[in-house]
C-alpha distance (Angstrom), angle and dihedral (degrees) to the residues before:
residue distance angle dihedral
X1 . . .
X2 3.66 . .
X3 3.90 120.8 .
X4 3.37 101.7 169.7
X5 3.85 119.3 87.1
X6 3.24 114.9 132.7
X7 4.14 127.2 -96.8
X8 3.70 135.6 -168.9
X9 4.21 126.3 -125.7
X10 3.49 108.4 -155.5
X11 3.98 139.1 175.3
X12 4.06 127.8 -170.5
X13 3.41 95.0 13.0
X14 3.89 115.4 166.2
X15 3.64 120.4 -128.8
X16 3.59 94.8 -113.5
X17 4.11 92.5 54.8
X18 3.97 86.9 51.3
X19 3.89 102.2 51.2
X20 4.05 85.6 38.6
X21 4.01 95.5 47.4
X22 3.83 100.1 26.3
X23 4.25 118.2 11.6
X24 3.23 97.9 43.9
X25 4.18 95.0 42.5
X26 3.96 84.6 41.9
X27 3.85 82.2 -131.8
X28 3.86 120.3 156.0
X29 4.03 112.3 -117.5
X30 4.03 127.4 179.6
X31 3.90 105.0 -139.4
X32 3.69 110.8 -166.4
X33 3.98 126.7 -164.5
X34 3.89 100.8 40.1
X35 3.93 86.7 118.9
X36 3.35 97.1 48.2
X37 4.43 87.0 72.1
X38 3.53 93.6 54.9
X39 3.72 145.7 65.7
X40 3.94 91.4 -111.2
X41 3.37 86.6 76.1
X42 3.74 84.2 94.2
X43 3.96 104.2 44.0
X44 4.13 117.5 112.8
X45 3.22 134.5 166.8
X46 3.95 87.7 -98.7
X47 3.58 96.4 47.4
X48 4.38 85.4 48.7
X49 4.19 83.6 48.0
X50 3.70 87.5 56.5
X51 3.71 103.9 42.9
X52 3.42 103.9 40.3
X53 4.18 110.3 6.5
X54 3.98 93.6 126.5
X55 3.66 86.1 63.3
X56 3.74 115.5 111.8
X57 3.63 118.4 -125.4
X58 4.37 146.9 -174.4
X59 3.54 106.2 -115.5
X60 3.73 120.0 -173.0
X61 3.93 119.2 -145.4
X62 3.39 115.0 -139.3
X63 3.64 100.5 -156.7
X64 3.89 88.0 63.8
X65 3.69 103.6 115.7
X66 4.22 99.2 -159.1
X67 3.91 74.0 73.1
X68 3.76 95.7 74.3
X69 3.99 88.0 54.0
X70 3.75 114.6 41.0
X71 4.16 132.6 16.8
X72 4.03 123.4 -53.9
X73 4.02 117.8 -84.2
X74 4.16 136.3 168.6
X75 3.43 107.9 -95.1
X76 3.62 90.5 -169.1
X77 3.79 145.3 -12.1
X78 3.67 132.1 -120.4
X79 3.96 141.7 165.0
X80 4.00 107.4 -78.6
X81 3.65 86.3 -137.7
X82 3.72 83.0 71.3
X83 3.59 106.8 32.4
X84 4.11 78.8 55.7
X85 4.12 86.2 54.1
X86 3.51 86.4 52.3
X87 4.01 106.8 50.0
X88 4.31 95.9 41.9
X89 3.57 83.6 65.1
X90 3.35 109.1 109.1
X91 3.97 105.2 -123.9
X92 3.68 136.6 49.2
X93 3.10 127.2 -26.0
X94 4.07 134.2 -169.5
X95 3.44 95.5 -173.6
X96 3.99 127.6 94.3
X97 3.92 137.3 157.0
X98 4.24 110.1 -129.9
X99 3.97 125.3 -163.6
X100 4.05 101.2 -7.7
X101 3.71 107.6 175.0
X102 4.08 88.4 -145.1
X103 3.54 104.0 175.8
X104 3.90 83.1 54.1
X105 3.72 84.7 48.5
X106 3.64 95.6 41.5
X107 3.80 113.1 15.2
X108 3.85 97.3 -173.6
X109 3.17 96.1 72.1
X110 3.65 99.5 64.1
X111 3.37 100.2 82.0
X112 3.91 90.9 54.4
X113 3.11 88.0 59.2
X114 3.70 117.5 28.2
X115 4.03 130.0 174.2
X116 3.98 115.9 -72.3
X117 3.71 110.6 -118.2
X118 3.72 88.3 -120.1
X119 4.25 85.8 68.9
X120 4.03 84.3 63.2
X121 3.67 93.1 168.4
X122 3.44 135.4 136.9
X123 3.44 104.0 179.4
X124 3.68 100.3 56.1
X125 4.03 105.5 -13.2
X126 4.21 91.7 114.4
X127 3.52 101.3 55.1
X128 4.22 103.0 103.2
X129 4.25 111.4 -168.1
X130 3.63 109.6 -160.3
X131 3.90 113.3 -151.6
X132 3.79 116.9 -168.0
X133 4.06 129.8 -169.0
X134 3.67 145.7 166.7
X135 4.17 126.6 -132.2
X136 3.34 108.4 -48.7
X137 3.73 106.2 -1.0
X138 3.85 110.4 144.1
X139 3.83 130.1 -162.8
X140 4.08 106.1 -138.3
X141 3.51 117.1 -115.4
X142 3.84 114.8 -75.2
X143 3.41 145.7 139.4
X144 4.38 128.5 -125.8
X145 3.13 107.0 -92.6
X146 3.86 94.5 -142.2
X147 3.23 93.3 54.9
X148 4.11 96.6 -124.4
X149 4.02 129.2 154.5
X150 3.61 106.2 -102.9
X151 4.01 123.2 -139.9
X152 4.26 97.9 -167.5
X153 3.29 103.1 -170.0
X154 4.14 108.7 -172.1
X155 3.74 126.0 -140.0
X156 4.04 127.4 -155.3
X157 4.29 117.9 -17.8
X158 3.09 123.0 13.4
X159 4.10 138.3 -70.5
X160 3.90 135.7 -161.1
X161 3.96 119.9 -130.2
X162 3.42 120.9 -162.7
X163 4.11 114.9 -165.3
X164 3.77 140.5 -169.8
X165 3.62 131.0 164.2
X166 3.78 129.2 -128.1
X167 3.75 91.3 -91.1
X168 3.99 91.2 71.6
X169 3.93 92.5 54.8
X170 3.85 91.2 114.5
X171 3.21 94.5 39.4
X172 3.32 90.2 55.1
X173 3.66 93.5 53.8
X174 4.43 89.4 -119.1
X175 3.43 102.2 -160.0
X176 3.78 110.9 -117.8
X177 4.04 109.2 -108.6
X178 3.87 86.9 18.4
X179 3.76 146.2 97.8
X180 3.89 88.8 -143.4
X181 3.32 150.9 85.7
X182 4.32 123.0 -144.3
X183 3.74 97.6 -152.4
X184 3.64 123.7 112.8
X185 3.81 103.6 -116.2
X186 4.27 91.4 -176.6
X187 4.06 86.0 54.6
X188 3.76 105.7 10.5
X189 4.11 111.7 -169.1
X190 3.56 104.7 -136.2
X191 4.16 96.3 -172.8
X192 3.92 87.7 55.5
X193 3.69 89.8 36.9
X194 3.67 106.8 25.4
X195 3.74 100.0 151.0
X196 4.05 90.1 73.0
X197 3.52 95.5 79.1
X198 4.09 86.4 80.9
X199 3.93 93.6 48.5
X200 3.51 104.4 110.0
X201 4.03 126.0 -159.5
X202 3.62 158.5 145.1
X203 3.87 121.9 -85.9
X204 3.81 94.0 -156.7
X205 3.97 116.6 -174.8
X206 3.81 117.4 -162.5
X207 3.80 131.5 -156.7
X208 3.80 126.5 -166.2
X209 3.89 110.5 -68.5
X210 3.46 100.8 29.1
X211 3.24 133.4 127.2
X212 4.22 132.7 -149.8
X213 3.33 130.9 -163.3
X214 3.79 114.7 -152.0
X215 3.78 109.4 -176.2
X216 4.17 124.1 -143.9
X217 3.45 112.8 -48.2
X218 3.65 109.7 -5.5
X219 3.70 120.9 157.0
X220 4.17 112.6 -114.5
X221 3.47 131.8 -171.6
X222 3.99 113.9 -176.2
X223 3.99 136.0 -152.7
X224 3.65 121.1 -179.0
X225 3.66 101.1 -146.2
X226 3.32 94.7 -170.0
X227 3.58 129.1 5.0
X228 4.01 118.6 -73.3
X229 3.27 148.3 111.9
X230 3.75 140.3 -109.9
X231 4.04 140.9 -159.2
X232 4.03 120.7 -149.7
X233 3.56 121.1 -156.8
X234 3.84 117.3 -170.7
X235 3.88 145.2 -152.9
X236 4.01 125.6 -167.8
X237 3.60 118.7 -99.2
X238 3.45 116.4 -81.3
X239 3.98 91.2 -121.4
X240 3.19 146.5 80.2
X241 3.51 94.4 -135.1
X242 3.27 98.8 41.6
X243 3.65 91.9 60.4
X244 3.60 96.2 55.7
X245 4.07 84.6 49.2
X246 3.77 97.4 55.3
X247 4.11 85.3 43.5
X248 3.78 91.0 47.5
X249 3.94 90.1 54.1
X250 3.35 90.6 45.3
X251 3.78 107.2 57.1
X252 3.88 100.2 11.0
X253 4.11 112.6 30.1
X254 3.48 108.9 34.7
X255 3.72 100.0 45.9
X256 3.73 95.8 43.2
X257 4.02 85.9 50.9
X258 3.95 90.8 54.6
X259 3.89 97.4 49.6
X260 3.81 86.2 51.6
X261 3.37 102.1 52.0
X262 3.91 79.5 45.9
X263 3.54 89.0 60.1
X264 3.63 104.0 18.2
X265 3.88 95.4 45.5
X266 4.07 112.3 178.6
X267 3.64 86.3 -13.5
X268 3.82 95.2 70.0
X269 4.11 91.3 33.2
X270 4.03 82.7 52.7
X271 3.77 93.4 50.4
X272 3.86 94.7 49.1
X273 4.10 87.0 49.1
X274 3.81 87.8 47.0
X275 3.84 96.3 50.8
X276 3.98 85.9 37.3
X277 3.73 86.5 66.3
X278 3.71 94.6 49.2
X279 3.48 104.7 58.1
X280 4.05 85.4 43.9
X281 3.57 85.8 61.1
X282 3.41 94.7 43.5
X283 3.62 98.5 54.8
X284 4.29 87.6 46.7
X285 3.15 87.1 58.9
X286 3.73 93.0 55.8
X287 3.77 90.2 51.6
X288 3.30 89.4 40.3
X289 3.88 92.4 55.3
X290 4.16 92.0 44.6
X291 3.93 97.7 53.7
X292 3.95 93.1 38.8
C-alpha cells in the first residue's frame, strides 16, 4: 500500500483556480484559512459544551462489533455536554458522533459559519454534518454513499485522513453491495489481502482551520488524532453518472444490503467477503499479467 501521492496546501484560492486545479481533475487539495473569515473561528469543543451540552445526541460506540459488517448507526444517545467530557480526555476513546445535521440541530450557528463559495450548490450545498471524536477514534474505511464532493473542514487538534480514489476499489477489497472496505488499514494483512500493496493514496494530516476537499466517491478512512470535531458541507457529483450512482445506493443498494444481512446474517456478510476476494484476485492477476 502506497500512501504517498502527492497533495496540494493552499490559501486564497479563487473559485475559478479550485474547480480548474482540483473539481474538475477530481484531485484532493487541503485549503487552509477558510475559518479564519468567519465567526467559527472561535467554536471548540468547550465553547459547544457550554452552549448547547443539555442537548441530546446519537453517539456511535466504536467497540460495537455489527459495525465492522454492515453501515454506521447510534448505539446510544447521551447529553453532548457529556459526550464532550468524554472525548477532551486525553486517552482513548470509543465513542464518536456520525452525520449530525447541526445547523438543523442548532440553527444559529449557520450564519457563523456559512457555505464556502467553492460548495456552490443549491441542491444540497447548506446541509453542514458535524462529526465529533476523541484521541484516536477512527472511522473505517468507506466511501459516501451519495456519491457527493466533500469540503471537511476540521475543528480543534488535529485528525489523520486516509484517501483513495475509485480506481483502488478492488484493491481495496470493496465489499460487494457496500460502501466499505473490511481490511484493517492500522495493521493491514497483506497475505490475506495481498492485492493492497498496489492501492495507491493520500495520507492527508489536518490541523484546526483547515479545510479538505474530497471529490465524488473517494475512499476515506479517518483518525482523530486528537480530540475535535469537524463540519462537512457537500456538492453533487460533477457527473452524470455519478449522480445516478449515489441515487442508486441510496434507494436500491444499501437497503437491499441491510435486509439481507437481516436475513442472511454471516452468511450474506461471508458471501460479500468471498466475492470481495475474487475480484482482488482478479485484478492481481491483471497486474500481475502487465509487469510479467
Amino acid at each position: 500500500m502506497d500512501l504517498n501521492l502527492p497533495y496540494d496546501i493552499v490559501e486564497n484560492i479563487t473559485l475559478e483556480e479550485f474547480n480548474k486545479k482540483y473539481l474538475h481533475q477530481k484531485k484532493p487539495v487541503v485549503i487552509k484559512g477558510l475559518v479564519d473569515k468567519t465567526e467559527a473561528k472561535y467554536w471548540s469543543l468547550q465553547s459547544f459544551k457550554e452552549k448547547f451540552g443539555n442537548h441530546l445526541v446519537d453517539v456511535v460506540d466504536n467497540t460495537n462489533v455489527k459495525h465492522k459488517k454492515t453501515a454506521v448507526k447510534a448505539d446510544f444517545k447521551m447529553k453532548l455536554g457529556d459526550f464532550i467530557n468524554e472525548v477532551q480526555k486525553d486517552e482513548e476513546c470509543p465513542y464518536r458522533i456520525f452525520l449530525l445535521n447541526i445547523f438543523k440541530e442548532f440553527p444559529e450557528l449557520r450564519s457563523e459559519f456559512p457555505a464556502p463559495e467553492f460548495v456552490n450548490d443549491k441542491f444540497i450545498g447548506d446541509i453542514g454534518y458535524s462529526f465529533f471524536g476523541g484521541k484516536n477514534t477512527k472511522v473505517k474505511m468507506h466511501y459516501d454513499i451519495d456519491m457527493s464532493n466533500v469540503f471537511h473542514t476540521h475543528f480543534e487538534g488535529k485528525k489523520r485522513c486516509v484517501l483513495f480514489s475509485q480506481e483502488s476499489n478492488d484493491f481495496l477489497y470493496r465489499l460487494p453491495f457496500s460502501l466499505f472496505s473490511p481490511v484493517d488499514m492500522e495493521n493491514p494483512d497483506y497475505e490475506k489481502y495481498p492485492a493492497l500493496r498496489y492501492a495507491k493514496g493520500y495520507d492527508i494530516h489536518l490541523e484546526a482551520g483547515d479545510t479538505l476537499f474530497m471529490p465524488a466517491g473517494y475512499w476515506h478512512y479517518m483518525t482523530y488524532l486528537t480530540g475535535g470535531f469537524s463540519i462537512s458541507y457537500r456538492s453533487l457529483a460533477p457527473t452524470l453518472s455519478e449522480k445516478l450512482k449515489g441515487l442508486k445506493n441510496l434507494l436500491l443498494m444499501v437497503p437491499f444490503d441491510r435486509m439481507m444481512l437481516n436475513l442472511g446474517k454471516d452468511n450474506w456478510y461471508n458471501w460479500k467477503h468471498k466475492k470481495a476476494l475474487e475480484y482482488a484476485n482478479q485484478s492481481l492477476q491483471k497486474v500481475n499479467q502487465l509487469t510479467a
